[in-house]
PDB file of N, CA, C and O in Angstrom:
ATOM      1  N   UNK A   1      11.296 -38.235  14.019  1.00  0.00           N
ATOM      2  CA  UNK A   1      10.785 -36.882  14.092  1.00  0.00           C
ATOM      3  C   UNK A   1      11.960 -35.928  14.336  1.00  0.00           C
ATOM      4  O   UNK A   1      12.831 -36.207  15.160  1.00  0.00           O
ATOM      5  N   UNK A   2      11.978 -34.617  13.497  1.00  0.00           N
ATOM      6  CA  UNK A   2      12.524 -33.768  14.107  1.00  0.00           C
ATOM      7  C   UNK A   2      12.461 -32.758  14.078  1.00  0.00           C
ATOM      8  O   UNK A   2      12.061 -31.935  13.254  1.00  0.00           O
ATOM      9  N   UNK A   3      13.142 -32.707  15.645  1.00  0.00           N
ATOM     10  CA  UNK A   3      13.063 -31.191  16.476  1.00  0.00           C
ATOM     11  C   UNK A   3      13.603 -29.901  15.720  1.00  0.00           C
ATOM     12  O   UNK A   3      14.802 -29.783  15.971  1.00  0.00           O
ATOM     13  N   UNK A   4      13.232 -29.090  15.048  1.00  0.00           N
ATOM     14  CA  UNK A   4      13.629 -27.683  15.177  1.00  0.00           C
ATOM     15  C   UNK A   4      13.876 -26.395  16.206  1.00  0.00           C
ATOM     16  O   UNK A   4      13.443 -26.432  17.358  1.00  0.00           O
ATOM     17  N   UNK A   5      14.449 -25.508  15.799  1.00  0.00           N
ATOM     18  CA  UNK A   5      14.964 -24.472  16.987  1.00  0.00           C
ATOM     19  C   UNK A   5      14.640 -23.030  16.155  1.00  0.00           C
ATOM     20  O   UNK A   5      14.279 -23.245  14.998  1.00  0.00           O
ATOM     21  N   UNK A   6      14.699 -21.693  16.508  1.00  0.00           N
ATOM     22  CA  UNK A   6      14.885 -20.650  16.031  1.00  0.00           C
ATOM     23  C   UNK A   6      15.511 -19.935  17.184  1.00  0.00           C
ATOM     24  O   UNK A   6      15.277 -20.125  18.377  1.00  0.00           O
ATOM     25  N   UNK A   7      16.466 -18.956  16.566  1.00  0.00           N
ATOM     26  CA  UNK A   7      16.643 -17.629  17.331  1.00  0.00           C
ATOM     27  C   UNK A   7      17.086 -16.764  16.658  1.00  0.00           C
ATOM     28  O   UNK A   7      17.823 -16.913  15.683  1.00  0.00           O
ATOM     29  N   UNK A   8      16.603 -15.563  17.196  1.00  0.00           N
ATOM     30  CA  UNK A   8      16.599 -14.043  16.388  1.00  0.00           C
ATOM     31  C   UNK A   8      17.395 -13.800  17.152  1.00  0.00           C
ATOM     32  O   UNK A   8      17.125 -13.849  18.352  1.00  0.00           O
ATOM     33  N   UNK A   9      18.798 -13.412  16.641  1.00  0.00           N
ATOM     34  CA  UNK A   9      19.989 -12.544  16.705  1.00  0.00           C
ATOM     35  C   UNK A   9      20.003 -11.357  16.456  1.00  0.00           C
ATOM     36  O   UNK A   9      20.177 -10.898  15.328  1.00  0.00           O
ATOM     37  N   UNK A  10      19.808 -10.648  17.562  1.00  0.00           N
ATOM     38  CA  UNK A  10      19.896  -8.828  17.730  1.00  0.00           C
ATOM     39  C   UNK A  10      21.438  -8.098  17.735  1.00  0.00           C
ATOM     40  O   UNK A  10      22.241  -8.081  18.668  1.00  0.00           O
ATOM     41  N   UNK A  11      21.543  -7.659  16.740  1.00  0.00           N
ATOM     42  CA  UNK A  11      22.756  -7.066  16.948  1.00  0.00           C
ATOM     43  C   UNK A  11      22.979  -5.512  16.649  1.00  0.00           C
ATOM     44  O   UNK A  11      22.451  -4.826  15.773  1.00  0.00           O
ATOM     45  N   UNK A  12      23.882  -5.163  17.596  1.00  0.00           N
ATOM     46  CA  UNK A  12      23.972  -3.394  17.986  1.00  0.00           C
ATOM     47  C   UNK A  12      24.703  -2.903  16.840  1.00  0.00           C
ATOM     48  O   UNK A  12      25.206  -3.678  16.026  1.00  0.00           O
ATOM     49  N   UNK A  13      24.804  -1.318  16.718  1.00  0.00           N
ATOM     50  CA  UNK A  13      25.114  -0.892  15.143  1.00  0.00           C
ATOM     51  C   UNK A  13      26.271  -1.443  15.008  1.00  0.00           C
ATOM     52  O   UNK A  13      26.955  -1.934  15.905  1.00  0.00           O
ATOM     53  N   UNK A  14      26.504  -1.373  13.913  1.00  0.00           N
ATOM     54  CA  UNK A  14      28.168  -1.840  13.396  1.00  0.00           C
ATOM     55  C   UNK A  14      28.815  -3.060  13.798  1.00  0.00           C
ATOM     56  O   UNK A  14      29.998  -3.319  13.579  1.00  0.00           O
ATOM     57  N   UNK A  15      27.731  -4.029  14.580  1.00  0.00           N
ATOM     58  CA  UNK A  15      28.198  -4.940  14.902  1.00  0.00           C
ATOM     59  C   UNK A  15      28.136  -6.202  13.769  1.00  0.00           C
ATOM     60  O   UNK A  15      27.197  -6.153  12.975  1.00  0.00           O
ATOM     61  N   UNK A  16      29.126  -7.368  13.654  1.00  0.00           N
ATOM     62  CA  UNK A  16      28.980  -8.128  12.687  1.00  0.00           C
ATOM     63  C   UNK A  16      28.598  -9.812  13.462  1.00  0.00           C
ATOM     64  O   UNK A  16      29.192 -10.167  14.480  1.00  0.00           O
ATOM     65  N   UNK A  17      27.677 -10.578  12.868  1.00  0.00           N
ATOM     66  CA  UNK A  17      27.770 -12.116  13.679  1.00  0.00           C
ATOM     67  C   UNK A  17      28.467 -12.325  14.152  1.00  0.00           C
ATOM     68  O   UNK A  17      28.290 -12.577  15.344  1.00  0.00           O
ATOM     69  N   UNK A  18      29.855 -12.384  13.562  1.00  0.00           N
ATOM     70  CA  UNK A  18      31.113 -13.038  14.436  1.00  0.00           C
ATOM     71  C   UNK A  18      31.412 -12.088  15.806  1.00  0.00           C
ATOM     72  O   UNK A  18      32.149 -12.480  16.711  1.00  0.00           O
ATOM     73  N   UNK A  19      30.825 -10.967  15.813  1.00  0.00           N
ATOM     74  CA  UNK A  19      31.186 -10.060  17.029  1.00  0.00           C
ATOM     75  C   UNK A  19      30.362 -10.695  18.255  1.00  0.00           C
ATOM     76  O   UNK A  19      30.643 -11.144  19.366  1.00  0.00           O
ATOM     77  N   UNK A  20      28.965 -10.462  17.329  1.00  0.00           N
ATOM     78  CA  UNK A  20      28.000 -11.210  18.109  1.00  0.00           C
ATOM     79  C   UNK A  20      27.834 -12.263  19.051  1.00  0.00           C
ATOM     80  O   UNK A  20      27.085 -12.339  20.025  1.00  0.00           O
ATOM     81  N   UNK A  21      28.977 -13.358  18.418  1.00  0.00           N
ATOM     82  CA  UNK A  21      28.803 -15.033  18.563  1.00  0.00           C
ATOM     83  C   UNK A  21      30.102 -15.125  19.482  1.00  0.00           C
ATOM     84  O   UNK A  21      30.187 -16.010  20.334  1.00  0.00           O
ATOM     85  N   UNK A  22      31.298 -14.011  19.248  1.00  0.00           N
ATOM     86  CA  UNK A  22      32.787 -14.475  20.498  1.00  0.00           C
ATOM     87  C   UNK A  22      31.788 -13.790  21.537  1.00  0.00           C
ATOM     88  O   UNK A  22      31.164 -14.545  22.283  1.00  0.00           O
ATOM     89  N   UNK A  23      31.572 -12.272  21.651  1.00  0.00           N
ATOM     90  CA  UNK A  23      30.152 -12.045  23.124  1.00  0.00           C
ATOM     91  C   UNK A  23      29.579 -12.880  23.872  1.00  0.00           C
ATOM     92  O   UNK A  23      29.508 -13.028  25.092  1.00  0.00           O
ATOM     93  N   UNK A  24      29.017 -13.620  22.639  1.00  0.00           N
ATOM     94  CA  UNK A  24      27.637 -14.471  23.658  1.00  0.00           C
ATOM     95  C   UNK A  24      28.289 -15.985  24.225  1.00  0.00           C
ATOM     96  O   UNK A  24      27.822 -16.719  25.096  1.00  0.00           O
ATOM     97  N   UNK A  25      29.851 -16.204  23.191  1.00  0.00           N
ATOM     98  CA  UNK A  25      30.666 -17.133  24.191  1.00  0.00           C
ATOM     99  C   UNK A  25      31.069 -16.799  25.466  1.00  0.00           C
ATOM    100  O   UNK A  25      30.886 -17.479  26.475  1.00  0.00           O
ATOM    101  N   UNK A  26      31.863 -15.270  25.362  1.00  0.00           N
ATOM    102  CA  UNK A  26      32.632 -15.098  26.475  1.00  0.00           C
ATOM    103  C   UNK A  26      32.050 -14.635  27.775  1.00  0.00           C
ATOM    104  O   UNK A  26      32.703 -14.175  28.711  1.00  0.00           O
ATOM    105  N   UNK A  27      30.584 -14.829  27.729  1.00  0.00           N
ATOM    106  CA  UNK A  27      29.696 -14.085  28.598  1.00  0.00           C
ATOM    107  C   UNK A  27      29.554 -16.077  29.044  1.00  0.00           C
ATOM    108  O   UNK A  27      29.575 -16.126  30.274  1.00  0.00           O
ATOM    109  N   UNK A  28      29.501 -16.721  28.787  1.00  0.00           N
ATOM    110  CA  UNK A  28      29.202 -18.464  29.069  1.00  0.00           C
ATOM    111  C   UNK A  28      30.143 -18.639  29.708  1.00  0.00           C
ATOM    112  O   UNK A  28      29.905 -19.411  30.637  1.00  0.00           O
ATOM    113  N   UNK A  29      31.661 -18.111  29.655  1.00  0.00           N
ATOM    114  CA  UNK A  29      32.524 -18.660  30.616  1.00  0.00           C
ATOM    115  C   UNK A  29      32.620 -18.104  31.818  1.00  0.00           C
ATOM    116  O   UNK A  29      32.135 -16.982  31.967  1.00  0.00           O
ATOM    117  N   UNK A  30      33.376 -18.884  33.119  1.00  0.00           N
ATOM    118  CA  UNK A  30      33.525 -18.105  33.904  1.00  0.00           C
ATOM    119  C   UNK A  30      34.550 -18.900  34.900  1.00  0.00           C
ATOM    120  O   UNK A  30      35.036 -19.748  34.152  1.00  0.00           O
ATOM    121  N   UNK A  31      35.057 -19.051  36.021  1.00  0.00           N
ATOM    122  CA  UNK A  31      35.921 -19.645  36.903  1.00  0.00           C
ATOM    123  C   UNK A  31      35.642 -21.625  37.144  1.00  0.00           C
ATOM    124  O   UNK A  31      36.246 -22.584  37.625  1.00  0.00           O
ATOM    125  N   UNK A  32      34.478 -21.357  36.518  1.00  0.00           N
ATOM    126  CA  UNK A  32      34.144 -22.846  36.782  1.00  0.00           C
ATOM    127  C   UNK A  32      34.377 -23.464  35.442  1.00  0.00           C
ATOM    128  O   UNK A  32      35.244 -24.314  35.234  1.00  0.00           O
ATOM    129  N   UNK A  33      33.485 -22.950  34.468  1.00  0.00           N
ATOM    130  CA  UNK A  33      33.239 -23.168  33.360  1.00  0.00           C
ATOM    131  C   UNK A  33      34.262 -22.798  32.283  1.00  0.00           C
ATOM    132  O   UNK A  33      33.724 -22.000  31.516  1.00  0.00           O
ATOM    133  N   UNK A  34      35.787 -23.113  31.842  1.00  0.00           N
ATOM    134  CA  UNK A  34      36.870 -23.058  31.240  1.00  0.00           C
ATOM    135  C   UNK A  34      36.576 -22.954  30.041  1.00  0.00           C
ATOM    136  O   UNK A  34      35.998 -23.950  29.604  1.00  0.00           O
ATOM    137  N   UNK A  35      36.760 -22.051  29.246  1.00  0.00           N
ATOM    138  CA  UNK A  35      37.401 -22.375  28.020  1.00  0.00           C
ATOM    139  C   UNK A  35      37.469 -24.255  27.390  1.00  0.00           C
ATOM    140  O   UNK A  35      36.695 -24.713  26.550  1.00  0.00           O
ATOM    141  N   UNK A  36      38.076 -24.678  27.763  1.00  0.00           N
ATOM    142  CA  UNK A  36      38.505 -26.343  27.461  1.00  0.00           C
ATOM    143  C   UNK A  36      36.933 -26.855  27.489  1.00  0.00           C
ATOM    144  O   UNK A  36      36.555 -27.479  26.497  1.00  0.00           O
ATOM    145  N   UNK A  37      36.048 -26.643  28.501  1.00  0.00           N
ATOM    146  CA  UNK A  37      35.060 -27.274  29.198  1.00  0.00           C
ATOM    147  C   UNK A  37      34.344 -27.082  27.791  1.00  0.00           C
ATOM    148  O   UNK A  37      33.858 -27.984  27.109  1.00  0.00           O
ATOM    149  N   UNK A  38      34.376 -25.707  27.492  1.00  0.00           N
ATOM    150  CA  UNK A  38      33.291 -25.093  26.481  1.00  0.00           C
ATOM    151  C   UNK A  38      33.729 -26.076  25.096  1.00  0.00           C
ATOM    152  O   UNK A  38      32.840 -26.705  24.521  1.00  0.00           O
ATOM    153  N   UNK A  39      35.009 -26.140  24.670  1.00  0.00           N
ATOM    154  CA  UNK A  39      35.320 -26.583  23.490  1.00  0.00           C
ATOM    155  C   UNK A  39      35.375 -28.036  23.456  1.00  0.00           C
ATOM    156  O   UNK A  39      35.598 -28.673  22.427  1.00  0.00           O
ATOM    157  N   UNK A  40      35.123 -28.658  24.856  1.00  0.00           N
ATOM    158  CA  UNK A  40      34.792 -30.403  24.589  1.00  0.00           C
ATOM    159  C   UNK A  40      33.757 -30.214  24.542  1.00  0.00           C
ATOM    160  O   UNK A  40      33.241 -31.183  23.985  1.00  0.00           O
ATOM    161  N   UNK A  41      32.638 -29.106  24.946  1.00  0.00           N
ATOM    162  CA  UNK A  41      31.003 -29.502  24.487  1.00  0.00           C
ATOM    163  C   UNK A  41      30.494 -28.894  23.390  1.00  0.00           C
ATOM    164  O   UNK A  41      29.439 -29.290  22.895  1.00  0.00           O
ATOM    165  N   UNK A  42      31.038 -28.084  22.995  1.00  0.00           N
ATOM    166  CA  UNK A  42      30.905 -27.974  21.677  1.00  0.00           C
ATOM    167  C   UNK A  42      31.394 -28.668  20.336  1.00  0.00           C
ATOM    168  O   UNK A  42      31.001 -28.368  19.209  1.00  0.00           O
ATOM    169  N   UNK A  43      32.120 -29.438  20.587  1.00  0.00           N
ATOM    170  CA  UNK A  43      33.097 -30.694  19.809  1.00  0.00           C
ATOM    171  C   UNK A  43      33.844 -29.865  18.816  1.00  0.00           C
ATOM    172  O   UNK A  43      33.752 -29.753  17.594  1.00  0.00           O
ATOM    173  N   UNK A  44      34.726 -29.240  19.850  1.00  0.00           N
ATOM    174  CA  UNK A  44      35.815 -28.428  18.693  1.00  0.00           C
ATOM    175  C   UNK A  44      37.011 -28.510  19.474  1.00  0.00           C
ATOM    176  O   UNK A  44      37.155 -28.988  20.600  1.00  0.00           O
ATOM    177  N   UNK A  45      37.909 -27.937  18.662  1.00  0.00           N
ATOM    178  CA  UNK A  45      39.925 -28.070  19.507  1.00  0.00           C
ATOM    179  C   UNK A  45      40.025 -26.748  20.598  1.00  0.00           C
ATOM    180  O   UNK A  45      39.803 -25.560  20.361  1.00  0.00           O
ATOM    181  N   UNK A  46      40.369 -27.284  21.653  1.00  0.00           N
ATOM    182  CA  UNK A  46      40.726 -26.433  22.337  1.00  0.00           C
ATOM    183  C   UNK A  46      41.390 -25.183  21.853  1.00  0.00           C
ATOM    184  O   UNK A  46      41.109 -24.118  22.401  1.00  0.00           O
ATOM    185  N   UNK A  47      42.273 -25.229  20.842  1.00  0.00           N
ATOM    186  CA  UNK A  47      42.938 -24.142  20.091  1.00  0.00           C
ATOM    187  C   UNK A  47      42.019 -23.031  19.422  1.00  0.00           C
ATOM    188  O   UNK A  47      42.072 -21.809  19.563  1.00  0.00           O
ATOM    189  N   UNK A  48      41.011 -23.945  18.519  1.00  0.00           N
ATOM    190  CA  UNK A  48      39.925 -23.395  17.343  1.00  0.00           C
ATOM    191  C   UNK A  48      39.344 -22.669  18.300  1.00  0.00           C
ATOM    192  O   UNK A  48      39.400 -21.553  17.784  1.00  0.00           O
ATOM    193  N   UNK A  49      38.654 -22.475  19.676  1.00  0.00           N
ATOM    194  CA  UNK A  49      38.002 -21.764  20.629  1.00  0.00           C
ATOM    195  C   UNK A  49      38.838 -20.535  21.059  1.00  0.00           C
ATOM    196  O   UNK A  49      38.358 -19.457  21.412  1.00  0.00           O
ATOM    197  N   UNK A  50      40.077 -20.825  20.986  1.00  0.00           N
ATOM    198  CA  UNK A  50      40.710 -19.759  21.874  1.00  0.00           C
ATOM    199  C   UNK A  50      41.103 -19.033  21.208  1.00  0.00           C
ATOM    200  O   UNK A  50      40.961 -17.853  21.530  1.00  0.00           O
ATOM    201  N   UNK A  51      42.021 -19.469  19.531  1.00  0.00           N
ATOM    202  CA  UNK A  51      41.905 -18.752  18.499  1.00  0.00           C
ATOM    203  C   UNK A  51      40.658 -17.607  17.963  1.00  0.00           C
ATOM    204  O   UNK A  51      40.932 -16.506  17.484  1.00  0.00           O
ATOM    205  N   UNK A  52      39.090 -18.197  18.182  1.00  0.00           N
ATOM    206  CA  UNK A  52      37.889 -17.925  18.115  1.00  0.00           C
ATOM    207  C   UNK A  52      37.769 -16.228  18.662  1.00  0.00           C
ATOM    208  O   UNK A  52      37.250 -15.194  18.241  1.00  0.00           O
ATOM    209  N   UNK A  53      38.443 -16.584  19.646  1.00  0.00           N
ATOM    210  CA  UNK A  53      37.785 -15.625  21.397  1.00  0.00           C
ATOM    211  C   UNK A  53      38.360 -14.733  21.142  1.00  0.00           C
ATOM    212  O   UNK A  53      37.807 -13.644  20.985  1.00  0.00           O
ATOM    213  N   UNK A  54      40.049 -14.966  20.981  1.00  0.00           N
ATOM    214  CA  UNK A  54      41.146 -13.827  20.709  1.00  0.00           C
ATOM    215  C   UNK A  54      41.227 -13.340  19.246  1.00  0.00           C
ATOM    216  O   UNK A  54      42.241 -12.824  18.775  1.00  0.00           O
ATOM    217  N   UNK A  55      40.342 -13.496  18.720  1.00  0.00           N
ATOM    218  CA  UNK A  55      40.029 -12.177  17.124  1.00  0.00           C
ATOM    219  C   UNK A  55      41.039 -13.636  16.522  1.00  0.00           C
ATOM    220  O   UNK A  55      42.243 -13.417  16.656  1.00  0.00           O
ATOM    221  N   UNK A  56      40.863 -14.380  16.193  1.00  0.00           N
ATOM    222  CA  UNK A  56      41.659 -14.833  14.706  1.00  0.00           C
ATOM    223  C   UNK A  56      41.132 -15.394  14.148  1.00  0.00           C
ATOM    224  O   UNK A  56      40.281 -15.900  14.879  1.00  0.00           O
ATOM    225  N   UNK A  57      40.960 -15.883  12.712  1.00  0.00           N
ATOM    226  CA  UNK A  57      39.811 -16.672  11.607  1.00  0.00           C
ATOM    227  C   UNK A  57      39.749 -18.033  12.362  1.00  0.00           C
ATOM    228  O   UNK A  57      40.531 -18.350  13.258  1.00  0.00           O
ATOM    229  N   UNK A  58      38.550 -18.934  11.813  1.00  0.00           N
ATOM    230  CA  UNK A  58      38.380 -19.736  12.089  1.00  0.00           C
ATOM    231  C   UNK A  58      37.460 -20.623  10.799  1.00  0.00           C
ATOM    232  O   UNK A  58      36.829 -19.878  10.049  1.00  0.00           O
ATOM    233  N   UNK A  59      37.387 -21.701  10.596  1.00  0.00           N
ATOM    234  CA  UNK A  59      36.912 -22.526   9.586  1.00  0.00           C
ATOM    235  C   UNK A  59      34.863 -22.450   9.900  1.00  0.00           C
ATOM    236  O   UNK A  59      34.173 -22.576  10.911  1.00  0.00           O
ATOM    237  N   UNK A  60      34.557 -22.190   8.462  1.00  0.00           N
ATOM    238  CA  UNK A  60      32.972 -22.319   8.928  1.00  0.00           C
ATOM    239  C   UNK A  60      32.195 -23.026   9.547  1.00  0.00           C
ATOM    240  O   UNK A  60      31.067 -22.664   9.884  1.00  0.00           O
ATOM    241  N   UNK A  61      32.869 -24.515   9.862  1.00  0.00           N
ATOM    242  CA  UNK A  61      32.315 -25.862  10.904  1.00  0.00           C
ATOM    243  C   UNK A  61      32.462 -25.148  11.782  1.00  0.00           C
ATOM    244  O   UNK A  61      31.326 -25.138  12.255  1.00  0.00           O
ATOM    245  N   UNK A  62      33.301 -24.226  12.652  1.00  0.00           N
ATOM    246  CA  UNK A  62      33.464 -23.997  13.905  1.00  0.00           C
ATOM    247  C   UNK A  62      31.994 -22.859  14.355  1.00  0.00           C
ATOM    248  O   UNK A  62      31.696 -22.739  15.544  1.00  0.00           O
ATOM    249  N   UNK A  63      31.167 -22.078  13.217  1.00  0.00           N
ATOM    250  CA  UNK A  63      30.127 -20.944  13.575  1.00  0.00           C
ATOM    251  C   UNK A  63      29.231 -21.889  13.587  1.00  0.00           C
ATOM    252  O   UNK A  63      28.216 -21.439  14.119  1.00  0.00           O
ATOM    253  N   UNK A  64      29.032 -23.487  13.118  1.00  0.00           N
ATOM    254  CA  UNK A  64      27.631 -23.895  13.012  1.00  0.00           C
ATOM    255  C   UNK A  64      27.915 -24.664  14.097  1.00  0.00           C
ATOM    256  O   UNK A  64      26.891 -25.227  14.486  1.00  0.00           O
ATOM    257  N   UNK A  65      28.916 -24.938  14.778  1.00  0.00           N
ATOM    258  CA  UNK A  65      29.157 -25.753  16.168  1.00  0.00           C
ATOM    259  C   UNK A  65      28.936 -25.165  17.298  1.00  0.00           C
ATOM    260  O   UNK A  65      28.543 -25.725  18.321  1.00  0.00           O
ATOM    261  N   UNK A  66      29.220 -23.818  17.139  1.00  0.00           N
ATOM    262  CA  UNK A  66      28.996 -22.225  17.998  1.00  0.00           C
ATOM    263  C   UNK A  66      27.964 -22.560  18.169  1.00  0.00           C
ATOM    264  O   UNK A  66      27.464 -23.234  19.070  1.00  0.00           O
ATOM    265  N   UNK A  67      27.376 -21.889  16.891  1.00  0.00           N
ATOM    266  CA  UNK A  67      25.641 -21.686  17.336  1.00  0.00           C
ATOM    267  C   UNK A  67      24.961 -22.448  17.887  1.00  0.00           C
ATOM    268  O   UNK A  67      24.346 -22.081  18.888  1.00  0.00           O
ATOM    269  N   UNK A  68      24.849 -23.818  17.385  1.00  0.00           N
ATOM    270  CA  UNK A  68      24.592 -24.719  17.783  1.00  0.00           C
ATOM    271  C   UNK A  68      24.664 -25.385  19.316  1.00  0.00           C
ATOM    272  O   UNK A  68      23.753 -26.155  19.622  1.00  0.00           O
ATOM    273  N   UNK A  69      25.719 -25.111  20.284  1.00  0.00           N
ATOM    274  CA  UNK A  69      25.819 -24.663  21.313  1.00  0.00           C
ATOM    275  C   UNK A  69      25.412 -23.989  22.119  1.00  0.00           C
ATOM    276  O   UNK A  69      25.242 -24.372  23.276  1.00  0.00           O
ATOM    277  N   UNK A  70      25.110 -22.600  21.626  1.00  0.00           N
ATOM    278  CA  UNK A  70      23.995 -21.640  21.910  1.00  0.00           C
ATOM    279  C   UNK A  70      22.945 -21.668  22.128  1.00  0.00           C
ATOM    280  O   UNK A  70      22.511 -21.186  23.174  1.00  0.00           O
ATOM    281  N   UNK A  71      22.153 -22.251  21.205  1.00  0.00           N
ATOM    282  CA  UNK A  71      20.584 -23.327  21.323  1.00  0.00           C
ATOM    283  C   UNK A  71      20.617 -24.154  22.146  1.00  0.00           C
ATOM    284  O   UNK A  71      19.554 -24.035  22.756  1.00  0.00           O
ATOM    285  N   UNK A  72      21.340 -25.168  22.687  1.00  0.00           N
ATOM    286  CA  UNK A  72      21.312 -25.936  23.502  1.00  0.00           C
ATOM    287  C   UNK A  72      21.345 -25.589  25.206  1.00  0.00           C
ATOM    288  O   UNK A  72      20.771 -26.088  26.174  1.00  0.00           O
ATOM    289  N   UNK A  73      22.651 -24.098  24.970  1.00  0.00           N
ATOM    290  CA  UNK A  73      22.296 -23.902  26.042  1.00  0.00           C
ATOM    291  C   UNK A  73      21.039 -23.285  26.818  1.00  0.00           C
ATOM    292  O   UNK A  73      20.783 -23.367  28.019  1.00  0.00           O
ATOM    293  N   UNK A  74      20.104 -22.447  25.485  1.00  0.00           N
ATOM    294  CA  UNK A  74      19.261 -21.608  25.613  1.00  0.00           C
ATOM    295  C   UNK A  74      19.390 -20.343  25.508  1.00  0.00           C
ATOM    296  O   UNK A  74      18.365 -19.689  25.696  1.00  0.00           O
ATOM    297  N   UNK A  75      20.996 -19.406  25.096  1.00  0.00           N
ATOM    298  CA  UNK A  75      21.127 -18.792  25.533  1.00  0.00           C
ATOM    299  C   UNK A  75      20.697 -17.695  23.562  1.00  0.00           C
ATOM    300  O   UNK A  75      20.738 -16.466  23.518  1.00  0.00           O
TER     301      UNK A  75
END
């Protein structure tokens, strides 16, 4: 059997997904919760995340690993 998910992504004017998706990462981290922490549970390179965060391209596996993350956490 399988599980499905949905979520409706609200986004403010002029904003684009990818604006959307580094936000709703950098709002997940915090003094406990590292950067590193985030990118071993999301199963990506520590680099590809930080690259991500700080505005630089990234490969399309890395937005469906994002999101995907996102759902899990609930957020």
């Amino acid at each position: 059997m399988m599980t499905s998910y949905s979520k409706t992504v609200y986004l403010k004017v002029n904003e684009t997904f990818t604006d959307w998706l580094r936000r709703e990462l950098k709002d997940e981290l915090s003094i406990r919760y590292r950067a590193v922490h985030m990118s071993e549970d999301m199963g990506v390179t520590n680099i590809t995340l930080h690259r991500f965060l700080h505005g630089c391209e990234v490969r399309g596996d890395f937005y469906d690993k994002a999101f995907k993350f996102l759902i899990k956490k609930g957020k």
